[in-house]
TORMAR-755060 format. One record per atom (N, C-alpha, C): atom name; x, y, z. Coordinates in steps of 0.05 Angstrom, whole numbers, plus 5000, padded with zeros to 4 digits. Layout:
N
+------+------+------+------+
: site :    X :    Y :    Z :
+------+------+------+------+
:   CA :    X :    Y :    Z :
...
+------+------+------+------+
END
This chain:
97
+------+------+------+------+
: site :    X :    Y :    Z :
+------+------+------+------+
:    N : 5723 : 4503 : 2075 :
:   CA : 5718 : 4477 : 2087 :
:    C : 5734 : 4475 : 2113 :
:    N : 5723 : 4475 : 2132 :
:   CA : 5734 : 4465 : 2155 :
:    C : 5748 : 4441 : 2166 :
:    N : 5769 : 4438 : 2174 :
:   CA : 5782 : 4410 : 2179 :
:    C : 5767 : 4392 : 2199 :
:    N : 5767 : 4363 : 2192 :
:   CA : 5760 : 4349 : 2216 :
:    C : 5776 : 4334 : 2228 :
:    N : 5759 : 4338 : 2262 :
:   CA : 5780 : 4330 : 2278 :
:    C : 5763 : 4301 : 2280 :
:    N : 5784 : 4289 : 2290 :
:   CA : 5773 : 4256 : 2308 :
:    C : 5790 : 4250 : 2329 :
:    N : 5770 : 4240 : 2353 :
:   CA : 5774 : 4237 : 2378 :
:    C : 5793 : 4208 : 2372 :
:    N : 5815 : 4207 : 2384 :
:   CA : 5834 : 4186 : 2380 :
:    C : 5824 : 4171 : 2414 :
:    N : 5827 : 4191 : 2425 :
:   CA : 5819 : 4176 : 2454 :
:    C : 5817 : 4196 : 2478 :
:    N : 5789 : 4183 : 2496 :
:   CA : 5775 : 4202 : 2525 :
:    C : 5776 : 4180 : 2543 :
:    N : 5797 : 4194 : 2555 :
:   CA : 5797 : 4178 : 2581 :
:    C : 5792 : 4191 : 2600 :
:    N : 5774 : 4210 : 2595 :
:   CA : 5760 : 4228 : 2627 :
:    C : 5793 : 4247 : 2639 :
:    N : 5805 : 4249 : 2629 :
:   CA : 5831 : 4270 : 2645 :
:    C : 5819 : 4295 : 2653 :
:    N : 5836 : 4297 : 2667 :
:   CA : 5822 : 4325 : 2688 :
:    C : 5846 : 4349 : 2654 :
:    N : 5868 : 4336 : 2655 :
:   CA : 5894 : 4352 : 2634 :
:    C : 5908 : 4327 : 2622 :
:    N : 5911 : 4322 : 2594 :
:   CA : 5928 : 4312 : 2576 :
:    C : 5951 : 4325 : 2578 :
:    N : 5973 : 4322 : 2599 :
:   CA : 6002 : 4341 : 2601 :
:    C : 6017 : 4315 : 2584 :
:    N : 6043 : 4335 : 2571 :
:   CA : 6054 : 4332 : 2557 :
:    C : 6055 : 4318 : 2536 :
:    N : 6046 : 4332 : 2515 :
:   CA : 6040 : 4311 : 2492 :
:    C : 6061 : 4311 : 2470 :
:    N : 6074 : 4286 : 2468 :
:   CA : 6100 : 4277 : 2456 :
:    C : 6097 : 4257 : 2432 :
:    N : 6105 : 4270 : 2407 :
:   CA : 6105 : 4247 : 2382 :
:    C : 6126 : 4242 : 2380 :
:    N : 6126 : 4205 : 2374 :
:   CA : 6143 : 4198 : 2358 :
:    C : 6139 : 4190 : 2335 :
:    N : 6172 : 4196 : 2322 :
:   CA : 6157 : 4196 : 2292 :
:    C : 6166 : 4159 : 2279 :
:    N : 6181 : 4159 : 2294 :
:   CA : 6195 : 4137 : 2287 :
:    C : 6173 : 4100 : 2284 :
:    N : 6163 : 4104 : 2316 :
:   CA : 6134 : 4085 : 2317 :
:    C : 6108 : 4100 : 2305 :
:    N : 6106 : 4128 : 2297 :
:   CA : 6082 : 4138 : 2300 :
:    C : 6066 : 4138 : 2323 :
:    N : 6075 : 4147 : 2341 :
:   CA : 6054 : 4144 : 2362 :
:    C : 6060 : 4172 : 2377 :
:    N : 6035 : 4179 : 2391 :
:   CA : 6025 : 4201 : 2411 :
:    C : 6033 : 4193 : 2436 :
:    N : 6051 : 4201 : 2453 :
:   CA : 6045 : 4196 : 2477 :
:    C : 6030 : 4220 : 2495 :
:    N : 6030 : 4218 : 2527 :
:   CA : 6020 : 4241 : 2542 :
:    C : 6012 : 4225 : 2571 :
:    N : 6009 : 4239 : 2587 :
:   CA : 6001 : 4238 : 2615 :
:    C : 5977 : 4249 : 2627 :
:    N : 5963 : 4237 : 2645 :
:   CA : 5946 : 4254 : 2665 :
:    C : 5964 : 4257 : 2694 :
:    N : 5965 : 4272 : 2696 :
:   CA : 5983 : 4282 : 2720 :
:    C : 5966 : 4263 : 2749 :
:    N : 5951 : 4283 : 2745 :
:   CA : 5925 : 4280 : 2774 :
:    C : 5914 : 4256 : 2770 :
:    N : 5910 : 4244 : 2746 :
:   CA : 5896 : 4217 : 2754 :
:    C : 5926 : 4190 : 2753 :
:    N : 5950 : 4200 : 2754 :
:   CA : 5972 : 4178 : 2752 :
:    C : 5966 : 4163 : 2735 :
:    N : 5956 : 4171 : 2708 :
:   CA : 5960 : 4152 : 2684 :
:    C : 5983 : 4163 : 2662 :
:    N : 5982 : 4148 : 2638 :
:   CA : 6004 : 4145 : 2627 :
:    C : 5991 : 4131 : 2600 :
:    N : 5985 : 4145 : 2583 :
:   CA : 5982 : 4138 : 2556 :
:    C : 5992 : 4131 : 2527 :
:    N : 5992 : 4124 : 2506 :
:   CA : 6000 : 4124 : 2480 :
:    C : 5986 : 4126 : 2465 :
:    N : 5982 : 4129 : 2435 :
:   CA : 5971 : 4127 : 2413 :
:    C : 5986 : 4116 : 2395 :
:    N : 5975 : 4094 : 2382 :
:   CA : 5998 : 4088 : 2356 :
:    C : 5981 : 4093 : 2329 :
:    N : 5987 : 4117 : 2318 :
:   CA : 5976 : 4117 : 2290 :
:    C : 5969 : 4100 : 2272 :
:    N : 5990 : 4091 : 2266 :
:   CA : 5990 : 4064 : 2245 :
:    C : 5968 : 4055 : 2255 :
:    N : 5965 : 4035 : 2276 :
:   CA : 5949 : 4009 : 2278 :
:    C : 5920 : 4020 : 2299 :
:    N : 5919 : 4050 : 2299 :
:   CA : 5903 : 4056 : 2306 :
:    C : 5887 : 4047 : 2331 :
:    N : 5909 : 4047 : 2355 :
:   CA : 5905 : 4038 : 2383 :
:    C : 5918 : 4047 : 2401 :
:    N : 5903 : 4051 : 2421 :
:   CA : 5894 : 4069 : 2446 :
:    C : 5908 : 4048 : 2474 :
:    N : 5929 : 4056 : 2487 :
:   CA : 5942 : 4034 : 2508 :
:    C : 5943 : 4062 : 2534 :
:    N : 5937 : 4045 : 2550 :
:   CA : 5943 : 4058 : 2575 :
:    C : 5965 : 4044 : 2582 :
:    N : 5993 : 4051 : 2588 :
:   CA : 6018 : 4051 : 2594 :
:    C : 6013 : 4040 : 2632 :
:    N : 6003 : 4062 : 2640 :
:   CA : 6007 : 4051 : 2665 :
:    C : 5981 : 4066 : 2686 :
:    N : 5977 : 4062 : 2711 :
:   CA : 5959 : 4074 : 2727 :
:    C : 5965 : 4080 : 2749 :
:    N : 5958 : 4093 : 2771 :
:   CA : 5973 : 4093 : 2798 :
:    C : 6008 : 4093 : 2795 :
:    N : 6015 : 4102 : 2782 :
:   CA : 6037 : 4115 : 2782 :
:    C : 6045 : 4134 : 2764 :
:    N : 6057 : 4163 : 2778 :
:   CA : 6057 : 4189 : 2778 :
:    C : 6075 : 4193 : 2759 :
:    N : 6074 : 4205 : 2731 :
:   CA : 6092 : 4215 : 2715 :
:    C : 6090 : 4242 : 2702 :
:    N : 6106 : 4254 : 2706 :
:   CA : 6100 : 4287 : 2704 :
:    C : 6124 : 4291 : 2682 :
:    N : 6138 : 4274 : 2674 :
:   CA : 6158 : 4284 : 2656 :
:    C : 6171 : 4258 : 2646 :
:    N : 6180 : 4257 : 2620 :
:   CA : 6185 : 4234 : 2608 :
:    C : 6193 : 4245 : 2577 :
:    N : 6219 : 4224 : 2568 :
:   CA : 6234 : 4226 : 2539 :
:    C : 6230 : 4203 : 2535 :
:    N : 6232 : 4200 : 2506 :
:   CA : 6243 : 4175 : 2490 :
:    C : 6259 : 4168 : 2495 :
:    N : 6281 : 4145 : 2498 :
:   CA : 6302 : 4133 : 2497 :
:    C : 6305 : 4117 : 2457 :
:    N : 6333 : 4115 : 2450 :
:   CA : 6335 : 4110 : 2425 :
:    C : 6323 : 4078 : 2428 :
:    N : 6327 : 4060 : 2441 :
:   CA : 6320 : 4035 : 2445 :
:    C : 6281 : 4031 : 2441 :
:    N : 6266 : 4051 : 2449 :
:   CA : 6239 : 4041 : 2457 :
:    C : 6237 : 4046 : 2478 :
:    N : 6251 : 4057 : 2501 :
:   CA : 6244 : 4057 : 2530 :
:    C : 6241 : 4085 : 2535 :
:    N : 6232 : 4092 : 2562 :
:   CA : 6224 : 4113 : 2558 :
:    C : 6242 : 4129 : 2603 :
:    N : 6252 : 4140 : 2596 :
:   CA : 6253 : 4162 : 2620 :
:    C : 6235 : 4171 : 2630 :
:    N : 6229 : 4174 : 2653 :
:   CA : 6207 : 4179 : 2665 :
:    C : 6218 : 4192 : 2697 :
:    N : 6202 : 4222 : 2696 :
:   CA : 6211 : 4235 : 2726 :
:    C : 6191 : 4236 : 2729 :
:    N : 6185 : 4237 : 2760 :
:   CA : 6163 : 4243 : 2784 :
:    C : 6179 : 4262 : 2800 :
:    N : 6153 : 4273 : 2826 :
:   CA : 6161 : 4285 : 2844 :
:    C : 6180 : 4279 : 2861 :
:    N : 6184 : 4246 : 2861 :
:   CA : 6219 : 4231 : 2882 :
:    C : 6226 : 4220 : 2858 :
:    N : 6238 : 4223 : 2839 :
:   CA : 6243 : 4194 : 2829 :
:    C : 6252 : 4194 : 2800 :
:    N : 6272 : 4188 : 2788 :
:   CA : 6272 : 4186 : 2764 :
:    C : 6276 : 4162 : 2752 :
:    N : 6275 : 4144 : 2732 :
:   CA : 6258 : 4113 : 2727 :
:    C : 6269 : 4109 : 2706 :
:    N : 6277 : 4090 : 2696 :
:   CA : 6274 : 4082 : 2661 :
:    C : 6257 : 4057 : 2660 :
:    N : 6248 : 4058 : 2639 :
:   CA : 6224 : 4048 : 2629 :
:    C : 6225 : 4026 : 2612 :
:    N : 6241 : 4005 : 2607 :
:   CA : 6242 : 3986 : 2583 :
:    C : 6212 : 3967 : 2570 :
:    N : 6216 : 3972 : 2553 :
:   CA : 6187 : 3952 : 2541 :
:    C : 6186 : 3924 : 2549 :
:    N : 6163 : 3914 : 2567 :
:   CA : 6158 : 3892 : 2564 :
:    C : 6167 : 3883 : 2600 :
:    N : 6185 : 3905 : 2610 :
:   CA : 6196 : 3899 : 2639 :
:    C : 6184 : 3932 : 2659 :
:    N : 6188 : 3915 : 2686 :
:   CA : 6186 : 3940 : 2706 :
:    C : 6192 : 3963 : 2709 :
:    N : 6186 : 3989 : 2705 :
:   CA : 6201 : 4005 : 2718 :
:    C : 6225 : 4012 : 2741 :
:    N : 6252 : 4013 : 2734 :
:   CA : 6275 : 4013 : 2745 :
:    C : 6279 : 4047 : 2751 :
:    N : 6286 : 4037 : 2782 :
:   CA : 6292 : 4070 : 2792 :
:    C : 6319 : 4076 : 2788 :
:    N : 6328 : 4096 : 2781 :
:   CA : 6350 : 4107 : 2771 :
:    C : 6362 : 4116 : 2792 :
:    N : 6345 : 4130 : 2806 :
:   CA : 6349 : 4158 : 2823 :
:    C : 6332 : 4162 : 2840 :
:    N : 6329 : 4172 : 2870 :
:   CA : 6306 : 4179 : 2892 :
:    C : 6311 : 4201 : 2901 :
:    N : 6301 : 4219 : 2916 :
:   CA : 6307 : 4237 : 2940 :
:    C : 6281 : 4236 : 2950 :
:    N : 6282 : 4241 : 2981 :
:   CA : 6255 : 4246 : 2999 :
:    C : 6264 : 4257 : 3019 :
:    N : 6254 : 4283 : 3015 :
:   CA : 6259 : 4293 : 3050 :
:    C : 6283 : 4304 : 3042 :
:    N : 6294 : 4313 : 3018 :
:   CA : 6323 : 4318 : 3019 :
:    C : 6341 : 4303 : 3029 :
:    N : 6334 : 4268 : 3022 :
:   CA : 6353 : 4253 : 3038 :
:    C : 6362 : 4237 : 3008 :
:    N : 6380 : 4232 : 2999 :
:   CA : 6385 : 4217 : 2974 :
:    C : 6375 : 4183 : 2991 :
:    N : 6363 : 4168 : 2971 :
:   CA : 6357 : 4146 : 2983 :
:    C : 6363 : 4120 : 2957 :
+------+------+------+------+
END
């Protein structure tokens, strides 16, 4: 007998990069690089959130709190639930900014 799969969620990605569970909320995270989105999955309650759009995340951890780390090509961010993205850190041009 073959296992089945089910589509949790298609959001047209060119690449689903980095795909990160937590076990703690149950949830899937991951990224489309090229299209600057930013996804989740929450098992439990069985829902599909786009995190964010037009902005670039190529790398990202959990934080113990719920928030999440987040590096780009300038930029490294923390992420708190419910508030803005806070820049931690920049460079451009090899200039610290």
């Amino acid at each position: 007998m073959q296992p089945q799969l089910e589509v949790v969620a298609n959001d047209g990605n060119l690449y689903g990069e980095g795909p990160l569970w937590d076990d703690c909320s149950q949830s899937l995270y991951w990224t489309g690089i090229a299209g600057h989105r930013f996804f989740r999955y929450n098992w439990r309650r069985r829902r599909h959130q786009t995190l964010s759009e037009g902005f670039e995340v190529e790398g990202f951890c959990l934080e113990q709190d719920g928030g999440l780390l987040v590096a780009n090509t300038v930029s490294i961010w923390l992420r708190k639930p419910g508030a803005q993205p806070a820049l931690l850190d920049a460079q451009a041009k090899g200039q610290r900014v």
